[in-house]
VOTI-630187 format. One line per field, with one value per residue (C-alpha): x, y, z; residue number from 1. Coordinates in nm, 2 decimals, always signed. Layout:
<pts>
u <- (X,...) .
v <- (Y,...) .
w <- (Z,...) .
seq <- (NUM,...) .
</pts>
This chain:
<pts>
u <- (+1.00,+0.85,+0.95,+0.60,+0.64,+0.92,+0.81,+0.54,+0.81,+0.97,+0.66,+0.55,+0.87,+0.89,+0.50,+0.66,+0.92,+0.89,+1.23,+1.42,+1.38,+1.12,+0.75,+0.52,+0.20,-0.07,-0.37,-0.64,-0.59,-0.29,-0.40,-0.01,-0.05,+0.20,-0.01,-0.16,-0.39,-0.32,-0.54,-0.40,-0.02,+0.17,+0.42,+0.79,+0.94,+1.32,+1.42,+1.13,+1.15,+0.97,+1.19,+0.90,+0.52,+0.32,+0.46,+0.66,+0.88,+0.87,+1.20,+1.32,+1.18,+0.97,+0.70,+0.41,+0.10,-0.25,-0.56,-0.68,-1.05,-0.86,-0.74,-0.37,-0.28,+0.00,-0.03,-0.26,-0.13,-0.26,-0.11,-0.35,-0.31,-0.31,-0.35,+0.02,+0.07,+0.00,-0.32,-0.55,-0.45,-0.19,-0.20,+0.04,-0.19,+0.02,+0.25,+0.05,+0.36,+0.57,+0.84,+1.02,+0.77,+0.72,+0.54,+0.79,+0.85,+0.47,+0.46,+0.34,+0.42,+0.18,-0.17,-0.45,-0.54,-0.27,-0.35,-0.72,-0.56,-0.30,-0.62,-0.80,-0.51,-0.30,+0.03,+0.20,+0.06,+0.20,+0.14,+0.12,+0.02,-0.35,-0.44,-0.50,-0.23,-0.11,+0.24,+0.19,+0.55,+0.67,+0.50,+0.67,+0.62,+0.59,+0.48,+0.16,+0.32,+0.64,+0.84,+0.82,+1.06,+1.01,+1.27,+1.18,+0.83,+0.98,+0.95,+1.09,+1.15,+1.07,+0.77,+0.66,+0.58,+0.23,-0.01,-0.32,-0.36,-0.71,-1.04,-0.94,-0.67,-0.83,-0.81,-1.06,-0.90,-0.78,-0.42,-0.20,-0.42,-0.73,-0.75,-0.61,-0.42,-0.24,-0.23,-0.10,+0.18,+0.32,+0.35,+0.51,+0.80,+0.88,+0.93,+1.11,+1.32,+1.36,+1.44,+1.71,+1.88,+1.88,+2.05,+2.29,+2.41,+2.40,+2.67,+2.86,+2.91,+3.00,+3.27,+3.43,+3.58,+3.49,+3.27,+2.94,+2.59,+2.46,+2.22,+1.92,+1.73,+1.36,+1.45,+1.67,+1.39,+1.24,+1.58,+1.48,+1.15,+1.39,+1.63,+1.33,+1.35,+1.00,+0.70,+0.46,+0.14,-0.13,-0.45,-0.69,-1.02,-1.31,-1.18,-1.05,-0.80,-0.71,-0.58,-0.42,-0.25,-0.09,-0.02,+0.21,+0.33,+0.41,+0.39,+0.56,+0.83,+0.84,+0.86,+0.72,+0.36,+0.06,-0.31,-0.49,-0.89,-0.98,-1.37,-1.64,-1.57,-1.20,-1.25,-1.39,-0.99,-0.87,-0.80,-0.52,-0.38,-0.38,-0.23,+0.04,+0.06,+0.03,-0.09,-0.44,-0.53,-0.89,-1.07,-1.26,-1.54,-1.59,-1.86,-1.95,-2.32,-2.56,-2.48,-2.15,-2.15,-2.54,-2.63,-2.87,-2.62,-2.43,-2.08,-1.82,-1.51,-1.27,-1.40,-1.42,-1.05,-1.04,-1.25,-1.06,-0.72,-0.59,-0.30,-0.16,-0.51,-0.47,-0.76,-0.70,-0.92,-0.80,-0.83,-0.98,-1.17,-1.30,-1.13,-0.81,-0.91,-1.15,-0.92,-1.08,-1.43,-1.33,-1.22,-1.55,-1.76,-1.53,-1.61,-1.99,-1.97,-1.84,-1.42,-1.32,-1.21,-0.86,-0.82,-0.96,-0.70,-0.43,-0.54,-0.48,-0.15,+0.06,-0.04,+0.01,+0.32,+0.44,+0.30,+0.49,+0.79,+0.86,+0.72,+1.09,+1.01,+0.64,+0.26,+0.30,+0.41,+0.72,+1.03,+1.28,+1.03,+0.94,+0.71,+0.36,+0.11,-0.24,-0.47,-0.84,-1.13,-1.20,-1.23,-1.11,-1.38,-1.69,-1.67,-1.85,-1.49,-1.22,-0.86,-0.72,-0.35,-0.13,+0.23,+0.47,+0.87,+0.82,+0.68,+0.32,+0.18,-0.21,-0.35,-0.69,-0.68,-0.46,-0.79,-0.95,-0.93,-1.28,-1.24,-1.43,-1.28,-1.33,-1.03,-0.85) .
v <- (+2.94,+3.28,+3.33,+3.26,+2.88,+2.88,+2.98,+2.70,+2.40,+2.54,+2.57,+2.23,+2.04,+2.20,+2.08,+1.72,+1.68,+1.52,+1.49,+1.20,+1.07,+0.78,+0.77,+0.52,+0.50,+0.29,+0.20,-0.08,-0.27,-0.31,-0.50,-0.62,-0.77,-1.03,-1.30,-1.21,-0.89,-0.74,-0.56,-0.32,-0.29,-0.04,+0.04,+0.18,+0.40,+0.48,+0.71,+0.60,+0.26,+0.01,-0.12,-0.31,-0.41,-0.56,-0.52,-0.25,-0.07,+0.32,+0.45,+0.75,+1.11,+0.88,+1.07,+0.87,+0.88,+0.72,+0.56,+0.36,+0.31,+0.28,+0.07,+0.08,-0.07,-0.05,+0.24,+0.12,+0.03,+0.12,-0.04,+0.08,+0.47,+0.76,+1.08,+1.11,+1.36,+1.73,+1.59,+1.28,+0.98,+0.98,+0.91,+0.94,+0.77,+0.81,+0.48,+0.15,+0.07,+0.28,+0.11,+0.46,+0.62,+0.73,+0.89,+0.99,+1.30,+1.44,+1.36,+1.68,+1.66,+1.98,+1.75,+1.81,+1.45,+1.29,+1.48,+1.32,+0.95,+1.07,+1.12,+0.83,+0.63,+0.56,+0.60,+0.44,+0.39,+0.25,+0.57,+0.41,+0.57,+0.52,+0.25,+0.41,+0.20,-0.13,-0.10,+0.32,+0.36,+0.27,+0.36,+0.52,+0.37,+0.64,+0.76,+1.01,+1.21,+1.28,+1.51,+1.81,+1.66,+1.41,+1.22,+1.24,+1.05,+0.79,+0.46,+0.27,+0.38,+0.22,+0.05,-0.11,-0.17,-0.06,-0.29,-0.30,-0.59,-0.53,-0.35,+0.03,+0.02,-0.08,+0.08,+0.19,+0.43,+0.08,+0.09,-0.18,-0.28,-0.29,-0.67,-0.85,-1.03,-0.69,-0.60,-0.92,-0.95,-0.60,-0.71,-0.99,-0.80,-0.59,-0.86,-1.05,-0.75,-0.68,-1.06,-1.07,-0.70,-0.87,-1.15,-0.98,-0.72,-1.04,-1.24,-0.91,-0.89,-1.23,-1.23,-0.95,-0.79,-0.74,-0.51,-0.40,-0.39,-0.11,+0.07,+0.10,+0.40,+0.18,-0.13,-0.03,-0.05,-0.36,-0.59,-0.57,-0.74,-1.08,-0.95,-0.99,-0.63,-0.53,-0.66,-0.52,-0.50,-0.60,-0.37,-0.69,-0.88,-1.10,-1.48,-1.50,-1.19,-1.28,-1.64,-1.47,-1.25,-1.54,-1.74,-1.44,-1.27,-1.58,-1.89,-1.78,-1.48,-1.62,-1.22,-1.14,-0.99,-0.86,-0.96,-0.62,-0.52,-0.92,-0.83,-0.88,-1.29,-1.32,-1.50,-1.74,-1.83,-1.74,-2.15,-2.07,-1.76,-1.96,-2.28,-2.05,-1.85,-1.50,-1.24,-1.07,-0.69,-0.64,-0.34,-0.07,-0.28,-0.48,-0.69,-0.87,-0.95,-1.08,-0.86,-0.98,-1.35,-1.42,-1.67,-1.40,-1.40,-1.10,-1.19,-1.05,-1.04,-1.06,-1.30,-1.50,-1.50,-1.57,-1.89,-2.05,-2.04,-1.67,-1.61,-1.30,-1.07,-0.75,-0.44,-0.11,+0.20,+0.30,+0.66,+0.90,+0.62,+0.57,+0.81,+0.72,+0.80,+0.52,+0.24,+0.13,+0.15,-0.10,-0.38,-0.24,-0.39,-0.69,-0.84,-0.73,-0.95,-1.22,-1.17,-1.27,-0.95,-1.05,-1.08,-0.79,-0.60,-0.80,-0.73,-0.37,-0.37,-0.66,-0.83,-0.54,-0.50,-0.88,-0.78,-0.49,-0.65,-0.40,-0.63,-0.60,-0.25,-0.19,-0.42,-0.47,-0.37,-0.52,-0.48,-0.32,-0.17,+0.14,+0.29,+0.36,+0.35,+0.44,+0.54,+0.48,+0.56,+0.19,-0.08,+0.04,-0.20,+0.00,+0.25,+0.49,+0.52,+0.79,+0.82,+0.99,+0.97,+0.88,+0.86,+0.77,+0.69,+0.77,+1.11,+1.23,+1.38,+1.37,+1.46,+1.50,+1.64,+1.96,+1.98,+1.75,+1.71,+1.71,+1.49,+1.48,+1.86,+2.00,+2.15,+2.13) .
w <- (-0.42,-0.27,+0.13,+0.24,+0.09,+0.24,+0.58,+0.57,+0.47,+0.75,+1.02,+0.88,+0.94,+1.33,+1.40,+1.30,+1.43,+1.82,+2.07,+1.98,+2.40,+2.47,+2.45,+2.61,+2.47,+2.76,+2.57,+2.65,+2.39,+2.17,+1.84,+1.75,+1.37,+1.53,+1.62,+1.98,+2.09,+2.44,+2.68,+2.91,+2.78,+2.64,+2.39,+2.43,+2.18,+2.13,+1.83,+1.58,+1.67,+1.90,+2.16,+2.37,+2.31,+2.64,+2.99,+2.98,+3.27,+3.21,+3.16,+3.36,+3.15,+2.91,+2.80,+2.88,+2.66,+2.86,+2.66,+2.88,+2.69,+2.35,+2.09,+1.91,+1.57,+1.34,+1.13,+0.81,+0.48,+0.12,-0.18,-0.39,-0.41,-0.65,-0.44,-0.33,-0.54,-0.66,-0.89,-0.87,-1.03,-1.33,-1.68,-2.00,-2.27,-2.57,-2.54,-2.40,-2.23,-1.99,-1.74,-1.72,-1.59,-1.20,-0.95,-0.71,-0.89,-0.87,-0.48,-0.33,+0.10,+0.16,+0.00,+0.19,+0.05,+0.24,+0.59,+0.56,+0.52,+0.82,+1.01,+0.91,+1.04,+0.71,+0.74,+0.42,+0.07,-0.24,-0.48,-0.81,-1.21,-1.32,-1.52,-1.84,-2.02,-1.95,-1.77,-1.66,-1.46,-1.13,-0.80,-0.48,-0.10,+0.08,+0.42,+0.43,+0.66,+0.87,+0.70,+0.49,+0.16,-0.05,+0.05,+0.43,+0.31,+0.04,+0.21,-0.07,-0.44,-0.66,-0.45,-0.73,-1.10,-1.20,-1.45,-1.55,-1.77,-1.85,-1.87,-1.83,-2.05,-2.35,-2.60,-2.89,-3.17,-3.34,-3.19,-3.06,-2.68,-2.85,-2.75,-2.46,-2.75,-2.81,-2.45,-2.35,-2.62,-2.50,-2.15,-2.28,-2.47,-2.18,-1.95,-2.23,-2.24,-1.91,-1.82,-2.10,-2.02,-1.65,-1.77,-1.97,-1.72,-1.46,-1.67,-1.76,-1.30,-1.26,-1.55,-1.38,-1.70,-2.07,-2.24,-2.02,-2.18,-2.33,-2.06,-2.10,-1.89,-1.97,-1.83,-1.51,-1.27,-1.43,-1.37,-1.03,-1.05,-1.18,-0.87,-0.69,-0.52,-0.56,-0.72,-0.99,-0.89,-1.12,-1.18,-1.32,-1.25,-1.35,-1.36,-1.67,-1.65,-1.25,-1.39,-1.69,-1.47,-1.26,-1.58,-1.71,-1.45,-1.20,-1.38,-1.71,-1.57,-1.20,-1.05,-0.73,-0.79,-0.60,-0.77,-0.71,-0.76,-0.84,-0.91,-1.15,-1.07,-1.05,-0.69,-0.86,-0.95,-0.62,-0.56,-0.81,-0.63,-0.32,-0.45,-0.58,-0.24,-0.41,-0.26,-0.36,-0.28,-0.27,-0.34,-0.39,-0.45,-0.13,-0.28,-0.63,-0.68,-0.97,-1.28,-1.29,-1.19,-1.30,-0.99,-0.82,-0.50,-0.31,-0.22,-0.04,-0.20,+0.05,+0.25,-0.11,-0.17,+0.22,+0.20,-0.14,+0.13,+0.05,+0.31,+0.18,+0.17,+0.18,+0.08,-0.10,-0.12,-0.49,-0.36,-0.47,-0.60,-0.21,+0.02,+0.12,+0.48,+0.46,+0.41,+0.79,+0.66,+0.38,+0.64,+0.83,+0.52,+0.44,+0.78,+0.73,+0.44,+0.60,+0.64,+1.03,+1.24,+1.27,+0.90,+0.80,+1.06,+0.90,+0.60,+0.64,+0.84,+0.86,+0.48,+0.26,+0.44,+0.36,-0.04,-0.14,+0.07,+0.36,+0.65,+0.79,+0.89,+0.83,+0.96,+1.31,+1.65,+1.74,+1.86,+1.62,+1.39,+1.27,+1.53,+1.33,+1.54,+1.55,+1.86,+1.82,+2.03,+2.06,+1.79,+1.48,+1.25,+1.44,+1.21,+1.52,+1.64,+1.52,+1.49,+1.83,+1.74,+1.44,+1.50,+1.22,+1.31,+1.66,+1.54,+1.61,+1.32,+1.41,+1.75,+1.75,+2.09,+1.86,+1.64,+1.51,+1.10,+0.90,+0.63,+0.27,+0.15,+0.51,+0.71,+1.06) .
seq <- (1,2,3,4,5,6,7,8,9,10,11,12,13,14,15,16,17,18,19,20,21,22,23,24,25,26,27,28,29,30,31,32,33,34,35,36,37,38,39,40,41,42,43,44,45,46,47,48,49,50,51,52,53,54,55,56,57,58,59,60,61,62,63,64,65,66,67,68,69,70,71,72,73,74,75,76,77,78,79,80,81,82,83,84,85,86,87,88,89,90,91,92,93,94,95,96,97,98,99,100,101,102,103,104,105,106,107,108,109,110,111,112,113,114,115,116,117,118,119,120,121,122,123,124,125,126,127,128,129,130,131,132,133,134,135,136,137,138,139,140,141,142,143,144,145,146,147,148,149,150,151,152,153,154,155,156,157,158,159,160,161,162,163,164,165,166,167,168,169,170,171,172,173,174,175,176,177,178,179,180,181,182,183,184,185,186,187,188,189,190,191,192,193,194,195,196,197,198,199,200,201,202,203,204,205,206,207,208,209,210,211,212,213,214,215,216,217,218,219,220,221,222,223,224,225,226,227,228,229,230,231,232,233,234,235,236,237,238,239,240,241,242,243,244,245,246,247,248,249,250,251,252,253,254,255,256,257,258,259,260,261,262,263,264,265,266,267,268,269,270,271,272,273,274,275,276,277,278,279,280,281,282,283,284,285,286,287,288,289,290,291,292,293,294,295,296,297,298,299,300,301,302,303,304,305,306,307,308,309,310,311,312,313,314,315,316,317,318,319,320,321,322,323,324,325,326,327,328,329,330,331,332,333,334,335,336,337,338,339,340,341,342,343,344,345,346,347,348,349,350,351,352,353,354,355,356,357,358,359,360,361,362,363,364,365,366,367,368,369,370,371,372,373,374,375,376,377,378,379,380,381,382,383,384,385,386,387,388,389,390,391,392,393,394,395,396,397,398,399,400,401,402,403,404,405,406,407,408,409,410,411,412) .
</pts>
């Protein structure tokens, strides 16, 4: 590392890092994720957490932060993300399956990528391998900002197992995925293997002696999709692949999993996903019209998935696929095409959250929570508004009132 790197790790981690006192944050309208919305409140802060949300009585030498015209939110959540790291979006093509794989080693802290989601108001992303093969590693839930480290931004590793079960990982040079016969069947013996080395290792612990299983490095992370630690989430769409998705990965292996993308159609099985309570994790494509479904209609595909009794809807960006910083502007156009307000906020905070399994810390404003909060110039869907503050465990790392960040390649 030459001395001048060093001297920026060192600058960067003093611009985050915020006294460890109390912080109320006053703002007109507190949108909590926990089942109520309230005007005129405020929110109290104790070491990264939230200690209060509503009335609150100002502590002696609390730093108090006033928004009276503006809105506050839970920091947003992506679970559909590929520019955590030092390039765009990550592919090994070579092997159609790849369980050992991860992203948590490419994760670059200094991206200029993630300081445009920071300011846009996103403030944890699942940063997952591209889906250029059908099982491309394991993804890393990790904070955009907040630390200068790694390890200060990891949320949760693994975050979760990455899948695409069809579509961009076919493959044409005549090798095993060329069909979904082939794709499927590997997908199949990875489970199958991961489900029987759980089981294995699972007897060999409750025996308490005897001769351990052989490890194996490939199918660590996996046993704890059966310990149901995290989930895989599952790059699929049109109807056919969404319901072949919930056959395998649900029905057939029972592991916790997250339906992601669901276009081209595949809302047209979302009864299934919501008889099965799954979630479903929309996006980039907000809307599916007549080339793919041939009955001369525009649809919007949330508020598709929302209509067939979808609970657990959440919407992605697939950045860089749509700028991470826009993950607002793609709740903006779900309620355009016909998602209810409240959802669509949900749907970007407190459901994701509840997907990848971190609601315990992460989705809303409430007591005992990490406090990720967002300021906005007024409601966050009127996409005329902007990101005044982004604070992320208690920390503010985005203060527009400090300079305000130019997104799409521009600078502070």
């Amino acid at each position: 590392m030459t001395r001048l790197a060093a001297v920026a790790i060192l600058l960067l981690g003093a611009y985050f890092q915020e006294p460890s006192g109390v912080t109320v944050i006053r703002a007109g309208k507190i949108f909590t994720a926990a089942g109520n919305t309230i005007d005129d409140g405020a929110i109290l802060v104790e070491n990264g957490k939230i200690k209060a949300v509503g009335v609150v009585e100002v502590p002696a030498g609390a730093r108090v932060l006033e928004f009276p015209e503006a809105w506050a939110t839970p920091g947003l959540i992506d679970l559909h993300c590929h520019i955590g790291g030092m390039i765009r979006d990550i592919n090994d093509m070579v092997h159609p399956t790849n369980p050992e794989l991860s992203t948590r080693a490419t994760i670059d802290p200094s991206s200029e990528l993630l300081k445009d989601a920071v300011a846009g108001g996103v403030t944890t992303v699942l940063y997952i391998p591209g889906s250029g093969t059908n099982m491309s590693g394991f993804g890393t839930l990790m904070h955009t900002a907040g630390g200068a480290t790694v390890d200060e931004l990891v949320v949760r590793y693994p975050g979760a197992l990455k899948v695409a079960q069809a579509w961009n990982p076919e493959r044409f040079g005549g090798d095993l995925g060329t069909t979904r016969m082939g794709m499927w069947w590997g997908l199949r013996k990875v489970l199958e293997d991961g489900r029987r080395y759980n089981q294995e290792w699972e007897a060999f612990e409750k025996s308490g002696g005897g001769k351990a299983p052989e490890r194996r490095e490939n199918l660590e992370l996996v046993r704890g999709l059966f310990q149901r630690k995290w989930p895989v989430i599952i790059h699929t769409a049109d109807a056919r692949d969404v319901m072949g998705t919930v056959r395998m990965f649900h029905d057939e292996f029972g592991i916790p999993c997250i339906i992601s993308h669901g276009e081209f159609g595949g809302f047209r099985a979302a009864p299934e996903i919501a008889k099965r309570d799954l979630p479903a994790n929309i996006g980039p494509r907000t809307y599916d019209w007549t080339i793919m479904l041939y009955d001369g209609k525009c649809h919007g595909i949330a508020a598709k998935y929302y209509e067939a009794g979808v609970k657990n809807l959440s919407l992605n960006t697939d950045s860089p696929v749509v700028p991470e910083e826009e993950l607002i502007v793609q709740a903006s156009m779900s309620v355009r095409l016909g998602l209810p307000e409240d959802v669509a906020l949900r749907g970007v905070t407190i459901e994701p959250a509840k997907a990848v399994m971190i609601a315990d810390r992460l989705g809303s404003l409430e007591p005992g929570k990490d406090a990720d909060i967002v300021v906005w110039s007024g409601n966050p869907l009127d996409v005329r508004n902007r990101v005044l503050l982004t604070i992320i465990g208690g920390k503010v790392v985005y203060d527009e009132r400090k300079g305000r960040r130019v997104t799409f390649g521009g600078g502070w």
